[in-house]
N, C-alpha and C positions, 0 to 999 in steps of 0.2 A: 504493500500500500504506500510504502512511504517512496519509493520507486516512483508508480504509478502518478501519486501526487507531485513529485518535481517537477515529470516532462511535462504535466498540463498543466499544472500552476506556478513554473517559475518563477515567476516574479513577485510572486504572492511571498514564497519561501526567499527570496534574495531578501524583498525588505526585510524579512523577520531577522534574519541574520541581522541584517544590515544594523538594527534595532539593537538586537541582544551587543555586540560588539562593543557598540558606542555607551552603550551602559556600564559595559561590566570589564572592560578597558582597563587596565591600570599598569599597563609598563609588560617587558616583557619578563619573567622569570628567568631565574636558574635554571630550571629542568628544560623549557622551551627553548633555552638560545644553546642548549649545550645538545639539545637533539632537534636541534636545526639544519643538520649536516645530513640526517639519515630522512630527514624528511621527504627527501627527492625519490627513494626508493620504495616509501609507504605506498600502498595500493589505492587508487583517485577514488574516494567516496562519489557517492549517486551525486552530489551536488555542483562538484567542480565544473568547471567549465561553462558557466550556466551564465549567459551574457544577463546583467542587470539590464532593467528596462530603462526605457530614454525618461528622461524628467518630464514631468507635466508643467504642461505652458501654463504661466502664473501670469492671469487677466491681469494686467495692470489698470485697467479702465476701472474707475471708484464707483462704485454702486449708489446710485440714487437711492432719497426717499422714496419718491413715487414708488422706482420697485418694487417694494414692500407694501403696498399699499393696494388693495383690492379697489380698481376701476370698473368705476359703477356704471351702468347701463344707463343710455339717455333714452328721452320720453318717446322718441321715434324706436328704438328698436324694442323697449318694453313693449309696446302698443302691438310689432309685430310677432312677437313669442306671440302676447295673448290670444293674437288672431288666428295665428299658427296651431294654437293649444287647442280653441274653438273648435277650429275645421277640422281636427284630429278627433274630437266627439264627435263632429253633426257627423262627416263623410263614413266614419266605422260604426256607426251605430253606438259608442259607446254610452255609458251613464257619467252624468256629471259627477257621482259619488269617486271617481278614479281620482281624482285630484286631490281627494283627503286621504288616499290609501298611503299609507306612511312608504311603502316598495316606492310607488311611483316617486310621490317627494324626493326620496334617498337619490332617485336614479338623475330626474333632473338639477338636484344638487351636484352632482357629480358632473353633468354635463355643463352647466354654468354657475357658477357659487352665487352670481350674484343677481339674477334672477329668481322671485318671492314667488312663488308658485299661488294664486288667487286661490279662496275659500269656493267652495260648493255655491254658498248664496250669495258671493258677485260676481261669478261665472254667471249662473242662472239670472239676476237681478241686475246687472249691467252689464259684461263682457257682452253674453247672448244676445239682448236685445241691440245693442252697439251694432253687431254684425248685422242684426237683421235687416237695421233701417239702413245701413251702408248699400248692400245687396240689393232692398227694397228701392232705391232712388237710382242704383245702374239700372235696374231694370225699369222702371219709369222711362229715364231719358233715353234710353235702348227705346221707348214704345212711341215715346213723343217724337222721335228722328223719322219714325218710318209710314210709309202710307196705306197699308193693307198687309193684313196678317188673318193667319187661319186658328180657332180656337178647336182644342179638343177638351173631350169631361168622361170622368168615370164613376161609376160608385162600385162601395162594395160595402162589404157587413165583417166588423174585427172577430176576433177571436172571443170578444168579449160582448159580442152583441150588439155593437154601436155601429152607427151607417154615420160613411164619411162620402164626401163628394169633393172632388178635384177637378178645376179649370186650370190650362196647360195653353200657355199661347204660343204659335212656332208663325215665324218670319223670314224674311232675308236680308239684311243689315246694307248702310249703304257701301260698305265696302265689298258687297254679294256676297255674304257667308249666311250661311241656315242657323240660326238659333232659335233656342227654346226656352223660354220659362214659364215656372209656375206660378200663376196669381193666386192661387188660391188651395187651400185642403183645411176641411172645416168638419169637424162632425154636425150632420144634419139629423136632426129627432123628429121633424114635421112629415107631415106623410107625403109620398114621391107622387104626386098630381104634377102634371102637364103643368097646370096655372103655377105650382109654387116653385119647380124645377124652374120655368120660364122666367120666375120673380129671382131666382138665385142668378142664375145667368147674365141677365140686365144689370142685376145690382156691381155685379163683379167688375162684369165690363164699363161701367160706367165708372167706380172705383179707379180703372186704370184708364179713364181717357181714351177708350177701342173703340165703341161701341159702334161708331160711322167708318170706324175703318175693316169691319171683320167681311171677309169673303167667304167665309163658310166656315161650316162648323161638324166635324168629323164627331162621331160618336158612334156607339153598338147598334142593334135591332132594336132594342127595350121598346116598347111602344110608347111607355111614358115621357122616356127622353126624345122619342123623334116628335113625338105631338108637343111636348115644349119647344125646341127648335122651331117648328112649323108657326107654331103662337108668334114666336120672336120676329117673324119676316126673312132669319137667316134661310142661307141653300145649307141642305142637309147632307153629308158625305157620310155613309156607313165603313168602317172600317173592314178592311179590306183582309187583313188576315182573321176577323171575326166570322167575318163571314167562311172564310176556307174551314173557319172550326163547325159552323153550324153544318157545314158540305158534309165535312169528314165522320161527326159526330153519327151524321142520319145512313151513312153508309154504314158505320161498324155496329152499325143495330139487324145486319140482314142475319139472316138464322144461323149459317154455321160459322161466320166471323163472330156473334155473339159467342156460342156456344165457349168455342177458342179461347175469346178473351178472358171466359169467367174459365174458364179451367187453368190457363197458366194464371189467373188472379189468385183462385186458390193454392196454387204451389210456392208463390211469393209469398204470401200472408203466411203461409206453413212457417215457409225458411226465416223471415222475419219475427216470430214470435218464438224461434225456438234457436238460443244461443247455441246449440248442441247440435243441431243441424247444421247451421251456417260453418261451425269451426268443422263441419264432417267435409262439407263442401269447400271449405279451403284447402285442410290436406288433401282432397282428392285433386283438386288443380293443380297442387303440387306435385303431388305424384305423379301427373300424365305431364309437367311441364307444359303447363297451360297458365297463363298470366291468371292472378289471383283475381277476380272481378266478383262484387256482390251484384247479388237481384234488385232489379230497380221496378217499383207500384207504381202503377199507373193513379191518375188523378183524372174522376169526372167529369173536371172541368176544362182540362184540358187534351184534348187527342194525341200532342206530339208525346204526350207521357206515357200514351197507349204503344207509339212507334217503340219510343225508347224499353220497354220495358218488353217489347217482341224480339227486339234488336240484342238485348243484352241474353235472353233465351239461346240466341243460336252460336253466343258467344262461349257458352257454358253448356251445351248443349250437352256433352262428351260427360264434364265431367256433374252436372246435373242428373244424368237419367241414371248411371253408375252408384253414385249415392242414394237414391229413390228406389233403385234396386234393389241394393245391400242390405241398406237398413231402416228404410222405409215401405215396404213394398203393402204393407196393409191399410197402413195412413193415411196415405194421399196415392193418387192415380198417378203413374208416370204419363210423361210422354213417349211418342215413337216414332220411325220416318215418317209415317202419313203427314203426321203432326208439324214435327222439321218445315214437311214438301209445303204444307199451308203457310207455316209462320213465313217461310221464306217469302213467298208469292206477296204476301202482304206487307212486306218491309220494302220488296221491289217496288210495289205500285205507291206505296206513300212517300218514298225518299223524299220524289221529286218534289211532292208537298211540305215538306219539313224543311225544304231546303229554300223554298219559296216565302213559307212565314218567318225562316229566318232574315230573309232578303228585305225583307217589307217588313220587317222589326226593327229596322236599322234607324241611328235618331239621326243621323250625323252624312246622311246620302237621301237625294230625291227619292222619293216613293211612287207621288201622285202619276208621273208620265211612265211609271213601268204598268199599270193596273192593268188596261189593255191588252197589253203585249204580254202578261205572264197569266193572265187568264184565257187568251186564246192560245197561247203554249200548254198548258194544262190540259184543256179538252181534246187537242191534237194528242200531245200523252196517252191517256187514255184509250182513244180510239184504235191508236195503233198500237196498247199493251196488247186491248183485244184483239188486233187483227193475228198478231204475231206470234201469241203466246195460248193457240187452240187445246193443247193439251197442258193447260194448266189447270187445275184442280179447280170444281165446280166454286165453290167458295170463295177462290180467288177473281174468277171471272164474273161471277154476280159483285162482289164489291166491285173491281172495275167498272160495272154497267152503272152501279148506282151512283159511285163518284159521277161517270159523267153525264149521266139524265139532270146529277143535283146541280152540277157545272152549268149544263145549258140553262136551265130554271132559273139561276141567278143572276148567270152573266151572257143571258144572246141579246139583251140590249144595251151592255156595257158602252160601246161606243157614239151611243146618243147621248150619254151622261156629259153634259156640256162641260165640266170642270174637269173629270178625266180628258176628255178628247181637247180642249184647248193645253190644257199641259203635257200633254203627249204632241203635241203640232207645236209646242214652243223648244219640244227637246233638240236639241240640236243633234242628238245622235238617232233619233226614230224619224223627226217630220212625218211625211207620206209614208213610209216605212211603218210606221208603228199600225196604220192600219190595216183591215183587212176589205171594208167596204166602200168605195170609192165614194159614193153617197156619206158616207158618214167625214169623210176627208173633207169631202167641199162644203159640208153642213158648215165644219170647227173653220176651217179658213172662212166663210164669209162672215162669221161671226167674229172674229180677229177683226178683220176688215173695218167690220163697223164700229168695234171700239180704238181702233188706232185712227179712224175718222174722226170719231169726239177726240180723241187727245191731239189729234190735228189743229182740230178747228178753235179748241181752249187755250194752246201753245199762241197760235195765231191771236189772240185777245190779248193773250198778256203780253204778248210783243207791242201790240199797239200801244198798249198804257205804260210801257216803260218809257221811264225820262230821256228826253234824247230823240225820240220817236216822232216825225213830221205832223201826223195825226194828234197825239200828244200837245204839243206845242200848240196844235191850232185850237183844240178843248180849250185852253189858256187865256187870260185878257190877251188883248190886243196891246200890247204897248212896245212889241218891238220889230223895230225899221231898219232892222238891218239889211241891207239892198241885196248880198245874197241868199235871206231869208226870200226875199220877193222875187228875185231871178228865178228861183229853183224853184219857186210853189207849183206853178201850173205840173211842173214837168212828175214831181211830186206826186201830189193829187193823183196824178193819171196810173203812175206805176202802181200806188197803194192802191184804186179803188181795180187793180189787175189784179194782184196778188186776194184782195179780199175776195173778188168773184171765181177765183181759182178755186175747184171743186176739191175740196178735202178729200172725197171719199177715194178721186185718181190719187192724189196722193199717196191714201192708205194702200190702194193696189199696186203700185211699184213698189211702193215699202217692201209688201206682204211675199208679193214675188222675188224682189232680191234674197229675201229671207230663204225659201224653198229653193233657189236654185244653192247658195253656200252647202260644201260637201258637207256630207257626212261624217263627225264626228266620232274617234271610237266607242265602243260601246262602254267601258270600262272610265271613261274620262268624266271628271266635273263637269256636265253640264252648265253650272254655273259659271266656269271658270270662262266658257263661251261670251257668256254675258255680262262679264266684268266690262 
């Protein structure tokens, strides 16, 4: 050990010498200087030769006070912790109760000494509210900048029996970016009537200054929510992936997709209620080297949960029916191929669907100009699963039919929906492309037509009334003689009352037409970034 310790700590052991020496020093002895001579001959101890380390540079630079002194945080970046500490509750869901937890304290002590970590009740009683009204006045002047915006609403019912309702307003800012905020999430206790739903709506948007600017207003089927919209005067937009659920929902009710569902339902609920089974079905995936994956339930309310929970079946399929064998076989019903051959057929014909409501789930990419084009992809789907796939199991071919019987029922008059088909004619990567009925093409263009006619003919007024304007000036007293004001009048006169008689709506049609013939942009590109 003492070996060991030299060669790695050198210089730990020099000073020590170097220590003991200087203390214990006191001349050389008798015995020492008379076996002086033979010392050359003695055998090198572990230590000789062992280079002392270089000296350590000695700061000459005099240490301030200040050093020593803990510099305090000024009111700008205190203010940004707190806000920083805020967003770190609202964005993770946490509770305000964190901030009194002594762990957390310790830990932001450590990360800044001089930083007071704020109590529970002026987080809640002034931090919280601080942020809100900050938040609450971007989004204001974000609403007061822009001229038309689209509102969405939802309700639902907690955990705990209360109905809440949330209005959600999404725009395009002037620098063309899509943003969204929420005005409002309230719990509501009044009963959900058209009349009071319609009185929430108004109130809201009146609150934020919208009310003359909203273009529509997206919401589910509910009857109650579309009869208050209709009360309010707004255009009604159903949602587009609510709809694929009510499709999807009335398909997986035909008799032997039912059956299915509720049989693998009961082997989920098995494995889920019983710890003993799940750790059976682990080692068994381990055994066959098979990734470990648990069983996913499907949810009522939603169908993609129904995919998901078919999807993860065929994943586990191997080492699922092996365990139900084993040591289940009286408990619950296995599956078998037949089974397999169904789940499979039905994961094939819904991908596309799953894949669709994720696309149209998106917050942060155009939606409205895809509706069209991904509902008339869908029913193509379909028709050609069926054409294609004659021997696929009875089950699987009746859901096919039903998807697309419920497909056409919903959407074969999607393209007369004036707000789909104007924002699919405004996409710079569909135009004419995006439709299928050439009638429905020239409907959305000449209705384009006539509203870029009024904003012709509007542009045109206020041009007249800007200051500087020959028209302008003449509205005015008379009192000025400036002799090229009077040279130029007649000629004046003549050009303005040309441009005023110039028909707006030829206008709008060269507009409309330069627009349609610019190429086609990729399908994948910001459309917006077109109309930057």
């Amino acid at each position: 050990m003492y070996v060991l310790f030299t060669v790695v700590h050198p210089a730990v052991l020099t000073q020590e010498q170097g220590a003991s020496s200087k203390t214990s020093y006191s001349g050389p002895s008798e015995d020492q200087s008379s076996s002086s001579a033979s010392t050359s001959t003695a055998p090198v101890t572990p230590t000789e030769g062992i280079i002392a380390p270089l000296p350590r540079k000695i700061n000459e630079k005099q240490s301030s006070l200040s050093s020593f002194i803990r510099r305090l945080l000024n009111d700008r970046k205190t203010q940004e912790i707190h806000n920083d500490l805020v967003n770190l509750l609202i964005k993770n869901y946490l509770p305000i109760q964190l901030v009194d937890n002594e762990y957390f304290r310790s830990f932001v002590e450590k990360l800044n000494s001089n930083y007071q970590v704020r109590s529970r009740k002026t987080i809640a009683n002034t931090l919280l509210p601080q942020l809100h009204n900050m938040a609450r006045d971007n989004v204001r002047n974000s609403l007061d900048s822009i001229n038309a915006c689209c509102i969405t609403t939802d309700g639902w019912t907690s955990c705990a029996n209360k109905s809440f309702i949330s209005v959600t307003a999404h725009y395009v800012t002037k620098d063309i970016k899509m943003k969204s905020s929420l005005l409002d999430c309230y719990e509501y206790s009044d009963r959900h009537t058209a009349e009071n739903l319609c009185k929430e709506l108004k109130r809201i948007c009146r609150e934020w200054n919208i009310a003359n600017k909203i273009i529509a207003v997206a919401s589910d089927n509910a009857s109650n929510i579309v009869a208050a919209i209709k009360i309010t005067g707004w255009k009604h937009v159903p949602y587009f992936a609510h709809n694929l659920n009510l499709i999807i929902q009335s398909a997986l009710e035909v008799n032997g997709i039912a059956q299915m569902q509720n049989k693998i339902k009961k082997i989920v609920t098995f494995f889920k209620h019983s710890t003993q089974a799940c750790n059976k079905l682990t080692a068994m995936q381990i055994q066959l080297s098979k990734p470990v994956l648990s069983l996913k339930q499907d949810c009522i309310t939603r169908w993609n949960s129904t995919f998901d929970m078919f999807n993860r079946i065929l994943q586990v399929k191997d080492s699922l029916m092996s365990v139900i064998a084993i040591n289940y076989p009286m408990e619950i019903s296995n599956i078998d191929n037949n089974d397999i051959i169904i789940i499979q057929g039905i994961c094939n014909i819904l991908k596309v669907f799953k894949d669709v409501t994720e696309e149209m789930s998106c917050e942060k990419q155009v939606t409205a100009s895809t509706v069209i084009l991904l509902s008339a992809a869908l029913r193509k789907y379909c028709a050609n699963y069926l054409k294609t796939n004659l021997n696929a199991p009875p089950e699987v071919k009746e859901l096919g039919q039903k998807l697309l019987d419920n497909l056409n029922t919903r959407f074969h008059l999607i393209e007369d929906h004036k707000i789909y088909a104007k924002a699919t004619f405004l996409d710079p990567r569909f135009k004419r492309q995006g439709f299928s009925k050439d009638l429905a093409f020239e409907a959305a263009k000449q209705s384009l037509i006539a509203q870029v006619a009024v904003m012709i003919d509007l542009e045109r007024d206020l041009e007249q009334e800007r200051p500087g304007n020959i028209n302008a000036v003449e509205s005015q007293a008379n009192g000025d003689n400036d002799p090229k004001i009077s040279i130029w009048k007649d000629f004046d006169e003549k050009v303005g009352n040309l441009v005023q008689k110039s028909n707006p709506k030829a206008a709008a049609i060269i507009e409309v037409n330069k627009y349609i013939e610019e190429p086609l942009q990729p399908r994948k590109h910001d459309p917006l970034e077109w109309w930057t």
